[in-house]
DRENGURO-497412 format. One line per 5 residues: number of its first residue (from 0); their letters; for each residue x, y, z of C-alpha. Coordinates in Angstrom, 2 decimals. Layout:
REM DRENGURO-497412
NUM> a> X,Y,Z; ...
***
This chain:
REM DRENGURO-497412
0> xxxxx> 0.00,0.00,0.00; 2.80,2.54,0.17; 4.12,2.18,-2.68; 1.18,3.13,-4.37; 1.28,5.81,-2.38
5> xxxxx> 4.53,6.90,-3.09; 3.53,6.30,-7.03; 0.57,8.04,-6.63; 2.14,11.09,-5.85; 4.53,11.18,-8.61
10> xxxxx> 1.47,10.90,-11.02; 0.63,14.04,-13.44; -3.39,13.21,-13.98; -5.84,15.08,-16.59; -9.42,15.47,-17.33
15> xxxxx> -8.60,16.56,-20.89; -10.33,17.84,-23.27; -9.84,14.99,-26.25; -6.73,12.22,-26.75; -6.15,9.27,-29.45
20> xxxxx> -4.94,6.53,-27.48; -3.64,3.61,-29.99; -2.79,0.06,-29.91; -4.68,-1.28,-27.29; -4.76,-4.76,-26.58
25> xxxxx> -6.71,-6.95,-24.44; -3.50,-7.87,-21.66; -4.03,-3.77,-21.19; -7.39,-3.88,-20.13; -8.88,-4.40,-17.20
30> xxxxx> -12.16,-3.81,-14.84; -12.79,-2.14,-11.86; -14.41,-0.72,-9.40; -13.40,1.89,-6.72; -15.67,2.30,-3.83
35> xxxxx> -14.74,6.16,-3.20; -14.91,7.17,-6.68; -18.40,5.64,-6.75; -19.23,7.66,-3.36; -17.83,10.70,-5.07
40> xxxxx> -19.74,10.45,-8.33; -22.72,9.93,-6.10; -22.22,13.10,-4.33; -22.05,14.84,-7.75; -25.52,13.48,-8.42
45> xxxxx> -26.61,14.61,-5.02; -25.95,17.83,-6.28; -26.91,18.22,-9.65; -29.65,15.49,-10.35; -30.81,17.28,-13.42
50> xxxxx> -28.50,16.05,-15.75; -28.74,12.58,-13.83; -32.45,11.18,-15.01; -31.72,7.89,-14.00; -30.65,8.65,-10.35
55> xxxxx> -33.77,10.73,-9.34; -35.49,8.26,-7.88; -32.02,7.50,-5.52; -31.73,11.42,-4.73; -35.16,11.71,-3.45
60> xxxxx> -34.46,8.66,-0.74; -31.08,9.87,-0.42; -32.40,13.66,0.47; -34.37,11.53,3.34; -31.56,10.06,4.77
65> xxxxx> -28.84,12.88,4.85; -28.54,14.61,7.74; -28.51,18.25,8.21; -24.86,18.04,8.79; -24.05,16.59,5.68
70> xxxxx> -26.06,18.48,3.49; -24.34,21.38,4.58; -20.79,19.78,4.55; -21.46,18.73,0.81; -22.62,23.02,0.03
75> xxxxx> -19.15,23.84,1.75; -16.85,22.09,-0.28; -19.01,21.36,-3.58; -16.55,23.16,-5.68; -14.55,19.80,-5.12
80> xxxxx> -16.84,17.42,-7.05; -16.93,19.57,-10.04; -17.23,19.53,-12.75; -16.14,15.80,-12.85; -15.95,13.71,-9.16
85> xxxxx> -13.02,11.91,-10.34; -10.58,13.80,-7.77; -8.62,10.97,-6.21; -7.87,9.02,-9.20; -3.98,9.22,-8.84
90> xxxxx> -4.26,7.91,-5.27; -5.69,4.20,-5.95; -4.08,1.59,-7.77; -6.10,0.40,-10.99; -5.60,-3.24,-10.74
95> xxxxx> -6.99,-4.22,-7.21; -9.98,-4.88,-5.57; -10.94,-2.34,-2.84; -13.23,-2.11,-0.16; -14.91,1.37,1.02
100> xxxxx> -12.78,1.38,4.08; -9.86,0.50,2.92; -9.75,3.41,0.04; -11.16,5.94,2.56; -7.98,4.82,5.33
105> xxxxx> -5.77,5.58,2.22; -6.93,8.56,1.80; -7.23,9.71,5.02; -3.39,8.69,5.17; -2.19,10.76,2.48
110> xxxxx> -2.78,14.25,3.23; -0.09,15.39,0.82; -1.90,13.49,-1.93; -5.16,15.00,-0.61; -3.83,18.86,-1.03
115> xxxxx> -2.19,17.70,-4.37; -5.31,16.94,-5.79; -7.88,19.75,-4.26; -4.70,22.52,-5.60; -4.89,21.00,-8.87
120> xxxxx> -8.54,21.41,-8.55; -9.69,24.74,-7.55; -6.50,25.64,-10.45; -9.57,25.31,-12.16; -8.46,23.86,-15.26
125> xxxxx> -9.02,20.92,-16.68; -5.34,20.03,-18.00; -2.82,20.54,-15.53; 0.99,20.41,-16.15; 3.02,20.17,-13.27
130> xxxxx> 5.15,22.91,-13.96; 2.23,25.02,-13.67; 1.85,24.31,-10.32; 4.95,26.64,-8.65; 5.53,26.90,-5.45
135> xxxxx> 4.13,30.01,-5.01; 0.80,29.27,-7.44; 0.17,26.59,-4.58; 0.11,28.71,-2.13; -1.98,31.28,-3.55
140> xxxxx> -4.42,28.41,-4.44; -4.13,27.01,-0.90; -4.91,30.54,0.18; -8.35,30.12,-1.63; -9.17,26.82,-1.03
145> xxxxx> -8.81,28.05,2.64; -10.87,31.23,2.19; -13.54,29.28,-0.07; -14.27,26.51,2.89; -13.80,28.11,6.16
150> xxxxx> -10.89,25.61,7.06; -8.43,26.48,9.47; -5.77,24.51,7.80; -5.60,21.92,4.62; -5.10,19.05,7.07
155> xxxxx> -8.35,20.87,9.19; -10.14,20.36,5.27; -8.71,16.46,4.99; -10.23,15.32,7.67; -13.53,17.15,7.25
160> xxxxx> -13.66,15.81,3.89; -12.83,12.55,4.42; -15.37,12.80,7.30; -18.19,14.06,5.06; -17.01,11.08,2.76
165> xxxxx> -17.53,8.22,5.47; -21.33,10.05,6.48; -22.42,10.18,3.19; -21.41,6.86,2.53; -23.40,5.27,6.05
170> xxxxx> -26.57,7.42,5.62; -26.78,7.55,1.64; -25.45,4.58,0.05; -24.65,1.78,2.70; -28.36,0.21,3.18
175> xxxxx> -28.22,-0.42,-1.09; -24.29,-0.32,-1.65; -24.71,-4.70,-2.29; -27.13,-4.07,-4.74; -24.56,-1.42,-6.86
180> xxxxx> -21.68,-3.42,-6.55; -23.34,-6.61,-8.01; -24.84,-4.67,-10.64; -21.09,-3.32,-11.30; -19.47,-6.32,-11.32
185> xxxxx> -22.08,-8.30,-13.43; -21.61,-5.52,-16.04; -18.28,-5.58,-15.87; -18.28,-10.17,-16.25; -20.67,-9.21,-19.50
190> xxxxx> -18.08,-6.89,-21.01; -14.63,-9.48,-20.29; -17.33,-12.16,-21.86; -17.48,-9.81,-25.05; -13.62,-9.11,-24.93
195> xxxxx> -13.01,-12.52,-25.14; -15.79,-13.67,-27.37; -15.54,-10.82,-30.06; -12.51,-8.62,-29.51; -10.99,-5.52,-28.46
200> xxxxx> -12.70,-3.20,-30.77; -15.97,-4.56,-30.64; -16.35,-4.03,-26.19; -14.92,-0.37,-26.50; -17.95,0.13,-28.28
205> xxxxx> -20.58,-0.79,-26.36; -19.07,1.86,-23.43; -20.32,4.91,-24.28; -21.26,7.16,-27.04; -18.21,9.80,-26.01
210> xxxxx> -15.73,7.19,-26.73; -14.82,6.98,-30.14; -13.53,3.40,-31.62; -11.57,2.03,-34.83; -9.79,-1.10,-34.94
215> xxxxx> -10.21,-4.71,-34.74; -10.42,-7.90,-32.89; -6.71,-7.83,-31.63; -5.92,-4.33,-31.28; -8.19,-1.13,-30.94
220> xxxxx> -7.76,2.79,-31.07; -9.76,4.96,-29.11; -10.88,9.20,-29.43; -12.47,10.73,-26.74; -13.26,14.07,-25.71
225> xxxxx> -15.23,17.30,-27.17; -14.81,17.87,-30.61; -11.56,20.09,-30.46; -8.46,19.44,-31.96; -6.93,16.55,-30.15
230> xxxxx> -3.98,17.29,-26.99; -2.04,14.78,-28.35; -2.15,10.77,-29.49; -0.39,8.37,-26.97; 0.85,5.01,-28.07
235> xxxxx> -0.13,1.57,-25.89; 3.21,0.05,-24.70; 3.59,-2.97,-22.53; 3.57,-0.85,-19.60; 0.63,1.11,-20.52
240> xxxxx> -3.00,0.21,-18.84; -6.53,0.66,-20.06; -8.82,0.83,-16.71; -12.54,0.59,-16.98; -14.88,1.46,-14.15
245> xxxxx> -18.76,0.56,-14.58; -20.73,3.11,-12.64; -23.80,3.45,-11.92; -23.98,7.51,-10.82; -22.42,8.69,-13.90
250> xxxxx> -25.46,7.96,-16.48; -25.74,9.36,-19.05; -22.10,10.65,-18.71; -18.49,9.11,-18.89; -15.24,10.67,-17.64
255> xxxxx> -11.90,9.85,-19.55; -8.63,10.51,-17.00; -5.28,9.99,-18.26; -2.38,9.29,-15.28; 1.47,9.83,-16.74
260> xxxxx> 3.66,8.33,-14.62; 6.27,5.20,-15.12; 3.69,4.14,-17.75; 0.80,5.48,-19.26; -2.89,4.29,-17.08
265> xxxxx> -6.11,5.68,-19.08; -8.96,5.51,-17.08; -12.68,5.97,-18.36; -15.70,5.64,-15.59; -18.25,4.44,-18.03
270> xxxxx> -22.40,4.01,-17.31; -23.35,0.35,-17.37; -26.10,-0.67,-18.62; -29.60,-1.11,-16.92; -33.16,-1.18,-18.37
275> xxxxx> -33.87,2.63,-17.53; -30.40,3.23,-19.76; -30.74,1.24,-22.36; -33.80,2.34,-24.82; -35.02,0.05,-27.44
280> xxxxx> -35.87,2.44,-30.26; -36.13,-0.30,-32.70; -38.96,-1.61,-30.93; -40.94,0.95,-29.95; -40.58,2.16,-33.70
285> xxxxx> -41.86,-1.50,-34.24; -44.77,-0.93,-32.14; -45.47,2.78,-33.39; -46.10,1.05,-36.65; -48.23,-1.35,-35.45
290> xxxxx> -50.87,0.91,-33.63; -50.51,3.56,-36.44; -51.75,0.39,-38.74; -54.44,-0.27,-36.35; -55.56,3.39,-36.57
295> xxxxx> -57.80,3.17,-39.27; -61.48,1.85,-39.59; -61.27,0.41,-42.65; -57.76,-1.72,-42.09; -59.81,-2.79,-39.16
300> xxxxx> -62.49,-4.47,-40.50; -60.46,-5.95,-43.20; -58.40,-8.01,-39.98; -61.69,-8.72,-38.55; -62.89,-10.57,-42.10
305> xxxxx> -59.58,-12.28,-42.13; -60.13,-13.29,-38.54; -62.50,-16.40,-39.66; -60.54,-17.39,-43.09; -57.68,-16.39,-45.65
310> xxxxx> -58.82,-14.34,-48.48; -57.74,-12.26,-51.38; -57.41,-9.11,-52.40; -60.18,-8.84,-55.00; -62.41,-10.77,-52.04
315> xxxxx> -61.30,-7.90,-49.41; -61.60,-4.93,-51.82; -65.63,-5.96,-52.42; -66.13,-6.50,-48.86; -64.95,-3.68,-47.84
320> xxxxx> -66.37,-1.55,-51.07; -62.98,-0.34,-52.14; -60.90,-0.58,-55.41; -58.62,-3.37,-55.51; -55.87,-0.78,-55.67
325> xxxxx> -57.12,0.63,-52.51; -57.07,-2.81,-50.64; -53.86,-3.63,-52.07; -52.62,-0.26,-50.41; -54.09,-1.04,-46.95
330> xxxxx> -52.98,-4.58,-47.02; -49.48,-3.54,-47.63; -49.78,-1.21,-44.86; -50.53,-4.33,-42.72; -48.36,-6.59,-43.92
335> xxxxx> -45.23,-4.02,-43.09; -46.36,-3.77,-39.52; -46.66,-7.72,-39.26; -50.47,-8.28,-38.94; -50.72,-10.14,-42.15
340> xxxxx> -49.01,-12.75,-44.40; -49.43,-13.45,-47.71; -48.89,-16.64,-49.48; -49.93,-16.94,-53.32; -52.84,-20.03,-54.36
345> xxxxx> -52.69,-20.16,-57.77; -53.77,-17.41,-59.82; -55.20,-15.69,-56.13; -52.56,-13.81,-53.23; -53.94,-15.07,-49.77
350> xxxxx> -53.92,-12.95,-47.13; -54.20,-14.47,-43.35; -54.25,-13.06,-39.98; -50.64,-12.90,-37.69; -50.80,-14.57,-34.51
355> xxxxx> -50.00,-10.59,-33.30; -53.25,-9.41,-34.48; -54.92,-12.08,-33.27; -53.34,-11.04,-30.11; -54.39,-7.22,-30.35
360> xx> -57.60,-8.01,-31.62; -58.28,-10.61,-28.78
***
């Protein structure tokens, strides 16, 4: 554990803007999940549900449960969860599983780490260098940090924090915390599954829609970021590491952060996929059709004369006192939206009945 502590802190992390990130294999990738992150991400949403649909329902419970305390601790120091919540990334290793306490004793243990990362952001930039950080553009930004929060000193602030964490976490998240981790980790089983089964290329796409994807089975390239000329393209070597964290506070969103160290470690918190996040537009189009079908009297009573027996066009078009033409039209109409079939008897087209309309008719 100290060594990653000690690696941590020679880490240079970004939130950038947009990177091409090539050559990556699947010995580079891995999945997982980092309690604290998730607790920060859900603070975020605490926040801000509006651009969080999916997590309304939680906030409103969660608003039940926080203390006064809390709700005031999170106002103090909200500056620190945005705009993204991934503020600790440098501090925990990507290839380990972690347990709640565990990350939050790290953190509370690295108090250097801890002003690193708040400095870096109340800079207020997204991509920081770390020669932009003097000494004395620390300690102007400490000054602030300070002034902003009331703190007496920055170790004052890292135990606050890491207090408001370890609340948050009991009142907000502990009684349903099982039920997000196994939802995590059975994403994140689905997607290795897919990695093995159909390649590299093919699981970076089902991530997101902000993560841009070329390449193959073997070996993948990946774009991310606003639509800005890139900060740079970064080559895959066999120290380099792809982590990926299912979350489920950061719907609709994903965050891409990029650690430069000994190697290069990409990290993208990604949604994962649930039935509120996933929308079927092919079938609801499916079903628009159908109903719009349905919507007319006359396409109506043609289903209900097919109901007791196949019959033709010319048959329908006199029954219904319309041009063959017309009931040709109509029946094509019905036949697209899958409440008839046609099968030809001799010189005559048949037309019978789908076991769906029989269904919607029933």
């Amino acid at each position: 554990m100290i060594s990653d502590a000690r690696l941590a802190c020679q880490l240079i992390y970004d939130i950038v803007n947009q990177m091409v990130i090539t050559g990556i294999r699947s010995t580079a990738i891995d999945f997982v999940f980092s309690p604290l992150q998730e607790t920060l991400r859900a603070i975020a949403v605490f926040m801000e549900p509006r651009r969080h649909a999916q997590q309304v329902g939680w906030v409103r419970e969660a608003r039940k449960h926080a203390s006064r305390a809390t709700k005031a601790e999170i106002r103090r120091v909200r500056f620190l969860f945005q705009p993204e919540p991934e503020l600790f990334a440098s501090l925990f290793p990507s290839r380990r599983a972690t347990r709640f306490d565990d990350e939050l004793a790290l953190l509370e243990r690295n108090t250097q780490d801890f002003e690193r990362s708040v400095v870096r952001r109340f800079y207020g930039k997204r991509r920081v260098r770390s020669n932009e950080l003097t000494p004395q553009v620390r300690t102007s930004m400490r000054r602030r940090v300070l002034e902003e929060t009331g703190s007496r000193s920055f170790s004052h602030l890292h135990r606050e924090v890491c207090s408001l964490i370890a609340n948050f976490f009991d009142e907000c998240l502990s009684s349903q915390w099982d039920d997000f981790q196994r939802l995590a980790m059975a994403d994140a089983n689905a997607r290795r599954r897919l990695l093995r089964r159909d390649g590299v290329a093919a699981m970076l796409r089902t991530l997101t829609p902000q993560l841009g994807v070329s390449g193959m089975a073997r070996e993948a390239n990946i774009r991310f970021g606003d639509p800005t000329p890139a900060d740079g393209e970064r080559a895959f070597d066999d120290r380099a590491t792809l982590s990926l964290s299912p979350s489920y506070f950061i719907w609709p969103h994903a965050t891409f952060v990029v650690l430069r160290g000994d190697g290069l470690s990409v990290r993208i918190a990604y949604p994962l996929a649930s039935p509120e996040s996933v929308r079927p537009h092919s079938l609801y189009k499916r079903m628009a059709q159908r109903f719009a079908a349905l919507g007319d009297p006359t396409r109506l009573e043609m289903l209900n004369l097919l109901g007791s027996r196949p019959r033709s066009t010319r048959e329908l078009a006199g029954l219904v006192s319309l041009t063959e033409g017309g009931a040709s039209r109509h029946l094509s109409i019905l036949r697209d939206a899958g409440l008839v079939t046609s099968v030809r008897d001799g010189y005559f087209v048949l037309y019978r009945r789908t076991q769906m309309a029989d269904e919607l008719l029933s």
